[in-house]
N, C-alpha and C positions, 0 to 999 in steps of 0.2 A: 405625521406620516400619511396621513387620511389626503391633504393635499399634493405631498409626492406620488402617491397614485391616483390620485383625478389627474394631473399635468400627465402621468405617466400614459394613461388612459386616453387623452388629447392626441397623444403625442404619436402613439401607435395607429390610431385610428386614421389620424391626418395624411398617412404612406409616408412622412417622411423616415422613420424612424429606419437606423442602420443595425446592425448584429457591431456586436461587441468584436471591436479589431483584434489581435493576439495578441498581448503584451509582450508575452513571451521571443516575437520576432527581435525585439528591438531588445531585448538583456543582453548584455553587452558593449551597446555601443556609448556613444558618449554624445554629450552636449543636449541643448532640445530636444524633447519626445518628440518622432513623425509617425504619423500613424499609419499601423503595420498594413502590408498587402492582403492578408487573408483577415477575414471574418467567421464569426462563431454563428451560424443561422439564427435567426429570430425564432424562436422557443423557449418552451418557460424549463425552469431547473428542474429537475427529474436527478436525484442521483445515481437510480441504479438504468438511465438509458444515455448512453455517453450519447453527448453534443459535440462532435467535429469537425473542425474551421470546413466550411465552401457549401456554397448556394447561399441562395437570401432568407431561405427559411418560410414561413408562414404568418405573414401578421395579420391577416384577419382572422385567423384563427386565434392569435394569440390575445386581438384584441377582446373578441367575444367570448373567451373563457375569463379574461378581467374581467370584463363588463358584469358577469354572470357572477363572478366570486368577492365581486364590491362590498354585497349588503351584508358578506360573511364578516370584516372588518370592526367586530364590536370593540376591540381595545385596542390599545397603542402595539402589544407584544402580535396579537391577531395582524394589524396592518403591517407592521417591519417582514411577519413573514410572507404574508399576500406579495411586499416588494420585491423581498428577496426571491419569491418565487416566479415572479413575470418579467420583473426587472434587472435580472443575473444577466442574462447575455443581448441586453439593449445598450448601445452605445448614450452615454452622458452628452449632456448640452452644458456649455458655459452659459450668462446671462445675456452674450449676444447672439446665442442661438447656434453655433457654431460646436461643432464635436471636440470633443473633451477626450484625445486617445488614451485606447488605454485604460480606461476607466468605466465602469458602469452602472448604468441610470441607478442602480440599490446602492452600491458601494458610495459613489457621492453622496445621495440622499443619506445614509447612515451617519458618514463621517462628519458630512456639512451640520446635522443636526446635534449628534453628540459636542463635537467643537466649539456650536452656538450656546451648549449647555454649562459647558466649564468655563468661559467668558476668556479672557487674555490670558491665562496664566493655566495649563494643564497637567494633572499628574498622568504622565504617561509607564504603565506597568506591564511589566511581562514575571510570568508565573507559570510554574513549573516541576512537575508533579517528578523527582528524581527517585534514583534505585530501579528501574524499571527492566534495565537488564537481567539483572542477580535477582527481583523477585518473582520475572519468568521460567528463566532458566536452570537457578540456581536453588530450587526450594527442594527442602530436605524431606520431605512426603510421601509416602508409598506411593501416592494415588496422585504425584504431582505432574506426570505427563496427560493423567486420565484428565485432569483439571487444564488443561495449557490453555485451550480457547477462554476459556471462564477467567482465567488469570488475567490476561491482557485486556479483557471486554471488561473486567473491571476496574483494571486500571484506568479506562477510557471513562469509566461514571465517576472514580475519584474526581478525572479531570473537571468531567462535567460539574460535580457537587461542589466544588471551589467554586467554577465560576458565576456559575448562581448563588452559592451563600455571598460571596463579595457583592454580588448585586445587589442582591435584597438587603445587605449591608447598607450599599450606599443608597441603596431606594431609587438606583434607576432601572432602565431596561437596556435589552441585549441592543440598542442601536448603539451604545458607547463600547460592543466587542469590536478590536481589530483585528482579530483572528483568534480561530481556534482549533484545534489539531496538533498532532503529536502529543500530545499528553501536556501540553502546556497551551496557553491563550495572553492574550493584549487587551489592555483595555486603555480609553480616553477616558479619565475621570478629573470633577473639577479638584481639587487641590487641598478644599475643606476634608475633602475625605480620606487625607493622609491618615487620621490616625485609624479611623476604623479598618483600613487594611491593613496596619500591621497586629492589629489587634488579632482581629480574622484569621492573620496568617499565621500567628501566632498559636494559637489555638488550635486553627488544623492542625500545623506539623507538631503538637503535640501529641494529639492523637493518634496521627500515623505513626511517630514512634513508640505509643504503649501497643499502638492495635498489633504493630507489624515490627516489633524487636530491634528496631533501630536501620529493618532493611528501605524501607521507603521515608523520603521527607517531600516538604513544600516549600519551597524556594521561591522570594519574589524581590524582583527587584524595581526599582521607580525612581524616577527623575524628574525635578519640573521645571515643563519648558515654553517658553512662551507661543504663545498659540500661532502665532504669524511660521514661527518655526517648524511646528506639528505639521504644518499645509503641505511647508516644501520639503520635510522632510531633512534629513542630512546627520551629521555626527552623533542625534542624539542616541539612533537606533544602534551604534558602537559600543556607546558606553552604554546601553542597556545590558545587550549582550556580556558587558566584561560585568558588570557589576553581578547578572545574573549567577556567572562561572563564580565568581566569590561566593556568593551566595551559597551555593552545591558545595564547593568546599570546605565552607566553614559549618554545614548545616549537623554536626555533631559537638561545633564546640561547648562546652558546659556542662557536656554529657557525658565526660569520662567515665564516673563513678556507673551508669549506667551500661556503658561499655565494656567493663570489666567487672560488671555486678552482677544481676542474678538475670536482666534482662537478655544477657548473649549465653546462660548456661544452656549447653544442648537440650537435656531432656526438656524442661521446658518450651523449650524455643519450638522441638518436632510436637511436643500435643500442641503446643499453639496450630501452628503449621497445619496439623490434621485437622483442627477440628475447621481451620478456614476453609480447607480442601473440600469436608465432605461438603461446605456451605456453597463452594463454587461449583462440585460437580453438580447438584440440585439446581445450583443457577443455570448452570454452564448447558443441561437437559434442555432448558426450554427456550434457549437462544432460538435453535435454527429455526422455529415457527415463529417467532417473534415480531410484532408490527410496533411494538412499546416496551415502555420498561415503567411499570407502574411505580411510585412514589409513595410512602408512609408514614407517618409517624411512626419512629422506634418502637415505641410500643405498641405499636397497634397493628403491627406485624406478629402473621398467625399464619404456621401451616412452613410447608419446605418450598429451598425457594431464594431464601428473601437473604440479602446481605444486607449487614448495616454500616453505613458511614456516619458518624457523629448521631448525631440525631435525626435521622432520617433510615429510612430502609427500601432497599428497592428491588422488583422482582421482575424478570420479561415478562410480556402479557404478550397473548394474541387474540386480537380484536378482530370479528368479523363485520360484515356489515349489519348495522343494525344495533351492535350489542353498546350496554351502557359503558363509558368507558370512567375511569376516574378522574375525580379531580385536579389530580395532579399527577404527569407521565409525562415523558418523555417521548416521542414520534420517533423510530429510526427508520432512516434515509426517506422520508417522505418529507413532503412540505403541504399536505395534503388537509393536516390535521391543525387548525389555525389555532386552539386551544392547547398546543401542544407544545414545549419545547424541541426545537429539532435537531437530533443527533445524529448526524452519517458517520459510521462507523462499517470498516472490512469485515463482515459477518457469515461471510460467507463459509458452509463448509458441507462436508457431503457427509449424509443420514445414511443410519443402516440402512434404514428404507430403502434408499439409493443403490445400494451395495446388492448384486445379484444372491438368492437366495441361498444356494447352494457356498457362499462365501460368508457369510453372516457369521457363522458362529454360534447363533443364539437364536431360538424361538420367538426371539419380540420383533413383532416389525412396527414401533414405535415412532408418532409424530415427534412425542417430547418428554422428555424424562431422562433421570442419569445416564443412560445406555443407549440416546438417540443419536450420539456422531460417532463415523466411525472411525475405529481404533486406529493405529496404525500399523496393527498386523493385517487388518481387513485391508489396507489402502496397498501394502506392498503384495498382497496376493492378487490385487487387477495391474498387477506392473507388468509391461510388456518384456516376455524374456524371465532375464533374472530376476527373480524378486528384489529390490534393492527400493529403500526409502529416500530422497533428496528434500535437502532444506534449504533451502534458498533464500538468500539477503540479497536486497538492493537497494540505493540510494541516488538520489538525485545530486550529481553534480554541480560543485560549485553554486550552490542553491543560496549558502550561507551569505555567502559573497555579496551575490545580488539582493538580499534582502537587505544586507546592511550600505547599502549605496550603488549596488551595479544598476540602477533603472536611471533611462533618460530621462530626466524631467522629473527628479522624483520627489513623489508628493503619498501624503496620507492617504490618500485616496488613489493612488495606482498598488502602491504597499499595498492596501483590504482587498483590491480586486486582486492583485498576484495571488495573496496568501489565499482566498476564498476560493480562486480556481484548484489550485496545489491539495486544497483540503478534499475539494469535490473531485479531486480524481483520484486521490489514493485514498481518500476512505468512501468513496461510495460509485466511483467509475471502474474501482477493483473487483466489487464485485459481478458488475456484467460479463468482465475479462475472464474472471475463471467459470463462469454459467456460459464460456464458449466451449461447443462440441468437435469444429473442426481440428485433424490430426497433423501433425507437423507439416506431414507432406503428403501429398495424394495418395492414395493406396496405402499406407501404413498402417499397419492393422493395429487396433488399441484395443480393448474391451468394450462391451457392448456398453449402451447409455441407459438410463433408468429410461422411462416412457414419462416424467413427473414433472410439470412444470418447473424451471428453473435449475433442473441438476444440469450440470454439462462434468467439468474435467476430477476427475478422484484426486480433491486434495482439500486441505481446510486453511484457512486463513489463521496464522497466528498474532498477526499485527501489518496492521497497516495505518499509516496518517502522517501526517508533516510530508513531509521528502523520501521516506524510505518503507517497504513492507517486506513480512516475512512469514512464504509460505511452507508449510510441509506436505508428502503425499508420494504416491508411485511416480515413478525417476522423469517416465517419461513424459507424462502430462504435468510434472514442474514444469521440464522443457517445454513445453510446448506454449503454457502460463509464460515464461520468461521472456520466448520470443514477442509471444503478441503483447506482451505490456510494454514493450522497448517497443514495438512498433506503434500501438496507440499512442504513446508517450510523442513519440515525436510526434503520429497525425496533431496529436493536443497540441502542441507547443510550437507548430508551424512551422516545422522542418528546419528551427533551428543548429545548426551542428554546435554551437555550443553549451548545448543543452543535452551532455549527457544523462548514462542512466547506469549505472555500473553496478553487476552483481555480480555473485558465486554459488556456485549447488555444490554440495557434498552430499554425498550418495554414501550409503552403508545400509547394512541389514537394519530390520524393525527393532530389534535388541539392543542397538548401539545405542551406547549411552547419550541422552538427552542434552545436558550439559554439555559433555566433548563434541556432537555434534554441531550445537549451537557455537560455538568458539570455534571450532575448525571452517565452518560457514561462515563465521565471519573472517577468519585468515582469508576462505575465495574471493569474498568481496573486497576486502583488501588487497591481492592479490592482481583483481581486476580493474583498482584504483591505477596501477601501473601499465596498464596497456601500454602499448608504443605504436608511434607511426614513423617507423626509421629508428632513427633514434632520440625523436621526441616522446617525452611522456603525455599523454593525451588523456586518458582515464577513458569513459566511453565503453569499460571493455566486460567480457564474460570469461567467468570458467564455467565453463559446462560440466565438466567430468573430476573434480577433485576427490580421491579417494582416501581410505586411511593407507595404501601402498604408495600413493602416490608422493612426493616430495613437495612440501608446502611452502618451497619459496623459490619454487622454478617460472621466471618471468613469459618462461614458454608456455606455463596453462591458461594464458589468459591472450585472448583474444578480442578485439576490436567487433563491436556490434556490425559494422558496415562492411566487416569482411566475413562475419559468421556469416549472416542471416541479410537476404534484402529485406530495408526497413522503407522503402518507398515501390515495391511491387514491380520494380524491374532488377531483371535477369543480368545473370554473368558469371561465367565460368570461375572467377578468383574467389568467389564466396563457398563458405565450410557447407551449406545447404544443397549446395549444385552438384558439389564433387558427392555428398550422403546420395544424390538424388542417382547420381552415377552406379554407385554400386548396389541402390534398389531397384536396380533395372533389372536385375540378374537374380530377382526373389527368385524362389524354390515353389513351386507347387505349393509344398507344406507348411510355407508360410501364413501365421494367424494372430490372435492374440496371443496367445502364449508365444510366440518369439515369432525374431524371421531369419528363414533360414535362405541360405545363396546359395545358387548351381555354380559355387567355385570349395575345393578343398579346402579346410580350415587351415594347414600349413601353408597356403598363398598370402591368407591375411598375418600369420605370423611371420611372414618373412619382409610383410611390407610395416608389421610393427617394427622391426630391426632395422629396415630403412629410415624410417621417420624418426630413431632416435640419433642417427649416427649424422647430427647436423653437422657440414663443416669435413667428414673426414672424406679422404681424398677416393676411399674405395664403396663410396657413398652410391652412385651413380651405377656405376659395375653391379651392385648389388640389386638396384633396384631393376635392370634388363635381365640378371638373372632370376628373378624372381616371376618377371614375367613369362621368360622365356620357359619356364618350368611349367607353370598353370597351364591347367589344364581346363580346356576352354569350356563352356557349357553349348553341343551344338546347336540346341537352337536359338537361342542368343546371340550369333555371331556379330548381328548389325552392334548391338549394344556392346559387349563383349570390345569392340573392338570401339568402341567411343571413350571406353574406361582407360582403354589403352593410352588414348591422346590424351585423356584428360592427366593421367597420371607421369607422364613423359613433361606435362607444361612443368617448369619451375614454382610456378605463380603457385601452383597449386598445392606444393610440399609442406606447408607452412600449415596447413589445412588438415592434413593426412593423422595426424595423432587422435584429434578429435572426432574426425570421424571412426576410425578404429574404435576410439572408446566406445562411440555408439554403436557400433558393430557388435563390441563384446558384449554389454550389458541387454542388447535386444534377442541374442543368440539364446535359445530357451536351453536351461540346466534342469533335464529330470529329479538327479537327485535333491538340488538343493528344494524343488520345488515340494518334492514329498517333506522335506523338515516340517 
C-alpha cells in the first residue's frame, strides 16, 4: 500500500489526475463501461461533508495534505486508510496509463492487492448479521423505544466485530473488505481459509443465539472462484446472494429443542431483554458526543457503558484533542485517525441540549448520559402545527439488481467502488443531510435552531447503511429530511432516473405504538414501491402523509418524487411543492412555529378536501367552482388569491391537491391537542 500512495502521490502532483466519473450514470445500460459525463471533485473522503459530481475540485491541495500525512503511514492498516482517504474520489489508471471508469485509485489498489493475495483460486464471502428488523422493533422492554438508537448502533458493532474477528482469523487486513454496510460485508479471502470461517461463523451465531434468544443470527455464505472471474465479475455475485437467503432460512435448523425450550419462555426472554436495554441506554447516552467506540477485553470492562460481544467489550469515547486515546477503537466517520478502524455509521440525533429549554422536561442539560437524546415527546412538541411524530423508510431502488450484474463492464473493482460510495452516503452523507437547517419552503415557519454546532432538523437517526435509512422525529422536519435526501441522492448519483429512491412517513401521536408504527411505515414505503407514470409502475415514489385513518393500500398516497418536489432546482406548476407554495401565499399574520394559519375559512379547505376525493365523478368539477365561488377571498391578497385560483382550475394540478391538504391539516395548530 506504501507504493500505491507514492504512485498516488506522483500522480496528483503531476495535474494529470481526474475526479472520480459517476458510476452511477451508467447502471443500467449494457455492453462496455464508458465513462460517465459528470465527475466527483478532487477531494479527500470526509463522510460527514458530502462530495457532489461538478467542478475539478482542488488537487494541490489534495496533493499537499498527502504529502504531509505520508510519514503518518506506520503500517499496512495505517496506509489502506491514508488510500482510502485521498484516494476515494481519484479516477484509476490501467498499466497503459489510460483511465479505468468507474473505478477509483483506493478501490483498484485494494482489490488488485487482496486478489494478488489469494493467488488463482478465491473464496469469495458475503455475511450477514440477520433479525435486525424484529430486534429493533419488536423488543418486549419497558425501556425499548428509550433504547432504539442504541439498538441499531449496536447492531452496526456486531456487524463491525465479525468483520474483524474473520480478519484476525485469517490474519489479513481490511484491503481484502469488498464492502461493508447494512449490517452485512464481503470479503476476498485466499481459499485455505475456508475452514477458519466457518468455524468463526460458527461460533458467533452461537453466541447470538444464547446472547439474544434465538432473535439475531450470522449467516455467511462462500463460493470459490477463480480469480480471472473475481476481476470481471459475473454469476458468481447471484449465487452468493441465493446461497446467502438459504443461509437466513435455514439459520434455526437444529435448534428446535431450543425453540420450544426454555430459551423463547417469556419471562426469561423480557429480564434478558431488560437487562440488555438498561446496557444500551448507558451505551446509547454517550453516542451523540462520540468521535470512537473504545474496545476491551471482556473483562477488563469496568464502569457503565460498555456492551459485550464475545469476547470483547466496547463503549463510545469522546476524544478531544490531545487526549490519550486507546489501543484499540474504532474512528466514526472520520478517516482522520490512522490507528484507528474506521466506522461511518448514521449517528446522527438531536440532544436535549438541542431542545429549547422550556420543552426539555427535565433539569439536565446533559452532553452525554442516559437522558441526553431527546425523547420523542420532546421531538413532537417542536412539530409544527399538530403535534404529530413521522417515521420514515426508504430504500434505494433496484439496487439489488445492479449489484448483482446491472454494471457495464462489471468488474471487482467497479462492485467496491459502487458498494463504498452507497456506504458513504447513507451511513455518513446522512448525517450532514439531517444537520441541514433550511425549511421546506421559504417562509415556513419551523422551531427555532439550537445556536450548537452541528444541530440542524429535530429528528434522530434510527438506521441507516446499505441502500435504505430510517428516520424518526416532528412530521415536519422528516419531510423536509425526505425531500433533501431524494434530492442529494440524485445530485450523488448524477441525475440518473433510474436510480430511484422510494419512501413512506407515517405520522401518529408520540404514544403510538412503536412496532405498529414501524410496520405501518413500512406498508408507506411499500406503498411508494408502486408509484405510477400512467399506467406504468415506476417506484421512484413518496407517501408523505400515511395516517392510522387513512387506508393503507390506496395507490393514490403515493406520489412520484419528480411530481412532488423539484429534485433538480427547477420550477413548475405540476409539482405537489408549487401548488403548498400557492396556498402559503395566503399565511395569516398569526402564522409561526406553532402552525400556520391562512386568511381563507377552514370550510374552503374542507370542501376542496371533498373535491380531491371524488376522482372520476362526473359532479366532480361543479363542486370544485362551487367551492370557490363560495370563498371568501382575503382582501389584501387579491394578486395571490387569485394565482390560487388558476392554479387550482389546471387539471394537472388535482392529482397534487390531497397531499397538500394533508399538509394543510397537520401544520394548522390545535390548542387543545397541544395542552395534552
Amino acid at each position: 500500500m506504501e507504493q500505491e500512495l507514492q504512485a498516488l502521490l506522483r500522480h496528483v502532483r503531476g495535474g494529470q489526475a481526474r475526479g472520480l466519473d459517476v458510476l452511477f450514470q451508467r447502471l443500467g445500460d449494457s455492453g462496455v463501461y464508458r465513462v460517465a459525463d459528470a465527475r466527483y471533485p478532487l477531494a479527500e473522503v470526509d463522510p460527514l461533508r458530502v462530495n457532489l459530481p461538478g467542478g475539478p475540485g482542488d488537487a494541490g491541495a489534495l496533493a499537499g495534505a498527502l504529502e504531509a500525512a505520508l510519514p503518518l503511514a506506520s503500517s499496512p492498516e495505517a496506509a489502506v486508510t491514508l488510500l482510502e482517504r485521498f484516494g476515494g474520489f481519484v479516477a484509476a489508471l490501467d498499466e497503459r496509463g489510460a483511465e479505468v471508469g468507474g473505478v477509483s485509485w483506493f478501490d483498484q489498489a485494494r482489490v488488485r492487492s487482496a486478489l494478488s493475495a489469494c493467488g488463482e483460486e478465491v473464496l469469495v464471502l458475503r455475511a450477514d448479521v440477520s433479525g435486525i428488523q424484529e430486534f429493533i422493533y419488536r423488543a418486549q422492554s419497558r425501556h425499548a423505544s428509550k433504547s432504539l438508537r442504541a439498538r441499531s448502533f449496536y447492531l452496526e458493532v456486531l456487524a463491525v466485530h465479525a468483520l474483524r474477528g474473520l480478519l484476525a482469523a485469517c490474519g489479513v487486513s481490511r484491503v481484502h473488505v469488498a464492502y461493508v454496510g447494512g449490517g452485512g460485508f464481503g470479503l476476498y479471502l485466499p481459499v485455505r481459509f475456508e475452514a477458519e470461517v466457518s468455524a468463526f461463523a460458527q461460533r458467533f451465531d452461537d453466541w447470538l443465539w444464547g446472547a439474544h434468544q434465538g432473535t439475531l443470527g450470522f449467516s455467511v455464505a462462500v463460493v470459490r472462484v477463480p480469480r480471472a472471474q473475481v476481476e470481471a465479475g459475473g454469476e458468481f455475485q447471484r449465487e452468493l446472494s441465493r446461497l446467502l437467503g438459504v443461509q437466513k432460512a435455514r439459520r434455526r435448523q437444529g435448534r428446535l429443542a431450543s425453540v420450544f425450550g426454555g430459551v423463547s419462555l417469556p419471562v426469561p426472554r423480557v429480564e434478558a431483554e431488560e437487562a440488555l436495554d438498561a446496557a444500551l441506554i448507558a451505551f446509547g447516552g454517550l453516542l451523540p458526543s462520540a468521535t470512537h467506540v473504545e474496545v476491551r477485553p471482556a473483562g477488563d470492562a469496568q464502569g457503565r457503558g460498555w456492551v459485550t460481544v464475545q469476547d470483547r467489550a466496547y463503549r463510545p469515547l469522546r476524544a478531544r484533542p490531545g487526549d490519550a486515546l486507546p489501543p484499540e477503537r474504532l474512528a466514526l466517520n472520520s478517516l482522520l485517525d490512522l490507528g484507528a478502524f474506521p466506522m461511518f455509521t448514521g449517528n446522527y440525533v438531536t440532544r436535549v441540549r438541542d431542545v429549547p429549554p422550556s420543552l426539555r422536561n427535565t433539569g439536565v442539560d446533559q452532553d452525554e448520559g442516559p437522558d441526553s437524546v431527546a425523547s420523542h415527546e420532546q421531538l413532537v412538541d417542536l412539530a409544527l402545527g399538530q403535534p404529530r411524530l413521522a417515521l420514515y423508510r426508504c430504500d434505494a431502488d433496484n439496487m439489488g439488481s445492479f449489484f448483482a450484474g446491472g454494471i457495464p463492464g462489471h468488474s471487482a473493482a467497479r462492485h467496491a467502488t459502487l458498494s463504498r460510495l452507497m456506504s458513504l452516503f447513507f451511513q455518513g452523507y446522512v448525517n450532514a443531510l439531517c444537520a441541514g437547517r433550511d425549511p421546506l419552503l421559504p417562509g415556513l415557519p419551523q422551531a427555532a435552531r439550537s445556536e450548537r454546532a452541528g444541530h440542524g432538523r429535530y429528528l434522530n437517526i434510527i438506521y441507516s447503511g446499505g441502500d435504505d435509512a430510517v428516520v424518526v422525529g416532528a412530521w415536519n422536519e422528516v419531510l423536509t429530511f425526505a425531500v433533501d435526501l431524494r434530492r442529494a441522492y440524485r445530485a450523488f448519483t448524477g441525475g440518473n432516473d433510474r436510480l430511484g429512491l422510494s419512501g413512506g412517513a407515517f405520522i401518529a401521536k408520540a404514544k403510538f405504538p412503536l412496532i405498529r408504527m414501524a410496520d405501518l411505515s413500512h406498508q408507506a414505503e411499500a406503498l411508494a414501491k408502486q408509484a405510477r407514470d400512467g399506467e406504468r409502475v415506476v417506484k421512484d415514489g413518496f407517501v408523505p402523509f400515511l395516517t392510522a385513518d387513512a387506508p393503507l393500500d390506496d395507490p393514490r398516497a403515493a406520489v412520484r418524487w419528480n411530481v412532488f418536489a423539484s429534485l433538480d432546482g427547477a420550477g413548475g406548476l405540476n409539482r405537489t411543492l408549487d401548488l403548498l407554495g400557492d396556498f402559503l401565499a395566503l399565511r395569516a399574520d398569526s402564522t409561526g412555529p406553532d402552525g400556520v394559519e391562512l386568511d381563507v375559512k377552514r370550510a374552503f379547505l374542507w370542501k376542496l378536501q371533498a373535491f380531491a376525493q371524488r376522482d372520476g365523478d362526473a359532479w366532480r368539477l361543479p363542486l370544485l367552482h362551487y367551492a370557490l365561488a363560495r370563498a371568501t377571498p382575503p382582501a389584501s391578497r387579491s394578486t395571490e388569491w387569485q394565482a390560487l385560483q388558476r392554479t387550482l382550475l389546471r387539471r394537472d394540478t388535482w392529482p397534487h391537491l390531497g397531499h397538500v391538504l394533508g399538509f394543510l391539516h397537520l401544520a394548522r395548530p390545535t390548542a387543545t391537542e397541544r395542552m395534552d
